[in-house]
Backbone as CSV, one residue per row, in Angstrom:
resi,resn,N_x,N_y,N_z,CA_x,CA_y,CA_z,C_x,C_y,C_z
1,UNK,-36.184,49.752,-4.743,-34.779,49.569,-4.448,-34.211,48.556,-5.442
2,UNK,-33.233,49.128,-6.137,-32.285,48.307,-7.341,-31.770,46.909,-6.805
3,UNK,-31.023,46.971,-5.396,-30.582,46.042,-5.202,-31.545,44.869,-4.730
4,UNK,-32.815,45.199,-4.323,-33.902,43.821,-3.931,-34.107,43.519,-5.246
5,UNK,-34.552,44.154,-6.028,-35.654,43.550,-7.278,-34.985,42.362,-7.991
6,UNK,-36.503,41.287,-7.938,-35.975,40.262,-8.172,-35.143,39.442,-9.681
7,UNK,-34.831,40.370,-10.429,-33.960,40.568,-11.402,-32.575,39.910,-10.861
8,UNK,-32.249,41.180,-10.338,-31.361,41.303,-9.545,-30.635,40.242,-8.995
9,UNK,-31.578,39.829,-8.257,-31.386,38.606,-6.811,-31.145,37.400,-7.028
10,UNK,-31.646,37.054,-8.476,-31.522,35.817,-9.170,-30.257,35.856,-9.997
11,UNK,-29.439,37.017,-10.213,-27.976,36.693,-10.371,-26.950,36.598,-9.427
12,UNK,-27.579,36.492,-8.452,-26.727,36.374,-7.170,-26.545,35.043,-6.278
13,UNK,-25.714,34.870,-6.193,-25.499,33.340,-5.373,-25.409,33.651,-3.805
14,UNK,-25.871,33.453,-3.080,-25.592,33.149,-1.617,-25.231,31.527,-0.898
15,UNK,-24.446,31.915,0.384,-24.295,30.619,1.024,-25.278,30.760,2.062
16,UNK,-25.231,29.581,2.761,-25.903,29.340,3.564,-26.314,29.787,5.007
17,UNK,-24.961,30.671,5.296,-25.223,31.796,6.276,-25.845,32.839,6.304
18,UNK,-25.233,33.221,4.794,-26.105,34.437,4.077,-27.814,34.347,4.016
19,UNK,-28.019,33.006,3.248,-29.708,32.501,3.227,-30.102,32.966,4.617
20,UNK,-29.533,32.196,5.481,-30.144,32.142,6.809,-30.271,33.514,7.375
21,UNK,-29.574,34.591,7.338,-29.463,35.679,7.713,-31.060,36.518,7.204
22,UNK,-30.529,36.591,6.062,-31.660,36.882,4.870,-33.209,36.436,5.478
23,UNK,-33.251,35.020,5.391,-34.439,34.868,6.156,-35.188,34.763,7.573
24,UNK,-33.650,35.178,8.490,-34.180,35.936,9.379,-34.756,37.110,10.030
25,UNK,-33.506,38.320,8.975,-34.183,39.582,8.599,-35.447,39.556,8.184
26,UNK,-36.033,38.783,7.062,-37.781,38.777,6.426,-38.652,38.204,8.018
27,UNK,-38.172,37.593,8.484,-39.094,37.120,9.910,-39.021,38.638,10.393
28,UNK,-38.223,38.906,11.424,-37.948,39.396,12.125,-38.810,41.338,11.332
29,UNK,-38.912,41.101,10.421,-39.460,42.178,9.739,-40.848,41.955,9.914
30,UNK,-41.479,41.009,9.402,-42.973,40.215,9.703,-43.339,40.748,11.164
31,UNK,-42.686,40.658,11.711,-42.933,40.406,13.209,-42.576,42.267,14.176
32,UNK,-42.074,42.783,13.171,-42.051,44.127,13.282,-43.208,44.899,12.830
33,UNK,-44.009,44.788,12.245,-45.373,45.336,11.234,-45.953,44.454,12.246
34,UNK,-46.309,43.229,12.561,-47.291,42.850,13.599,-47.224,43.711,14.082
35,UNK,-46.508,44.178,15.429,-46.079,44.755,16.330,-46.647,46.224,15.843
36,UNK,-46.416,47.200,14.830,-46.784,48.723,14.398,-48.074,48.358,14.540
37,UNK,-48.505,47.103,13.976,-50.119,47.196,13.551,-50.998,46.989,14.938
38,UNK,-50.652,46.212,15.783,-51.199,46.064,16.928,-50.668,47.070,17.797
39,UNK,-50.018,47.792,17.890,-50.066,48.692,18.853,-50.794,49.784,18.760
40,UNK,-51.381,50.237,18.108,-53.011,51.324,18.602,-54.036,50.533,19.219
41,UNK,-54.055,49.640,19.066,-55.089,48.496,19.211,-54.896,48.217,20.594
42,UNK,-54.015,47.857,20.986,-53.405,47.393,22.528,-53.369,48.735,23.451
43,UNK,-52.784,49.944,22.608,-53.277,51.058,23.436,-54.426,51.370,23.399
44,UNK,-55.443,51.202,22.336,-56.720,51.789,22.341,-57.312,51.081,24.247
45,UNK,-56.763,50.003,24.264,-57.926,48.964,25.162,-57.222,49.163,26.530
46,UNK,-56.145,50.187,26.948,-55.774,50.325,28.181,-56.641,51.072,28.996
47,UNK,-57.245,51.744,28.806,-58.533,52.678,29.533,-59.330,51.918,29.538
48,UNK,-59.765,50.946,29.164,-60.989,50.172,29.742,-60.592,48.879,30.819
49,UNK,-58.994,48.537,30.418,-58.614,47.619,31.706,-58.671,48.667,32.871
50,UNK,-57.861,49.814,33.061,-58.423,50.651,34.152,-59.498,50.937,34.526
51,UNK,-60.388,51.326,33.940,-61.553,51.410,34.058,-62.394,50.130,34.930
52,UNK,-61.913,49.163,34.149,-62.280,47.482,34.531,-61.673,47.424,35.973
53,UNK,-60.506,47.593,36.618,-59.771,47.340,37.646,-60.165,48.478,38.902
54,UNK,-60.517,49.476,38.290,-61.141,50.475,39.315,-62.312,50.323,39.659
55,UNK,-63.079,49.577,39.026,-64.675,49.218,39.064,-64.841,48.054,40.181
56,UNK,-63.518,47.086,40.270,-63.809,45.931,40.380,-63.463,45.611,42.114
């Protein structure tokens, strides 16, 4: 994408709302890919809490 590359980005001035925005989007993105990546994982392990709770 033309408009990220850091070419680009370094002719651009932002304020301080903007920054802040910006680096909340990059969190909030971080924290979205956690989330894709752990969820097979978290579903893989629901059949064995049942499993675990029916046993018990």
């Amino acid at each position: 994408m033309q408009a990220l590359s850091p070419e680009y980005l370094a002719r651009r001035r932002f304020d301080a709302l903007q920054l802040a925005t910006l680096r909340a989007l990059g969190e909030y993105r971080g924290k979205q890919q956690l989330f894709v990546a752990q969820s097979p994982e978290v579903l893989s392990d629901l059949p064995r809490l049942f499993q675990g709770a029916g046993g018990a």
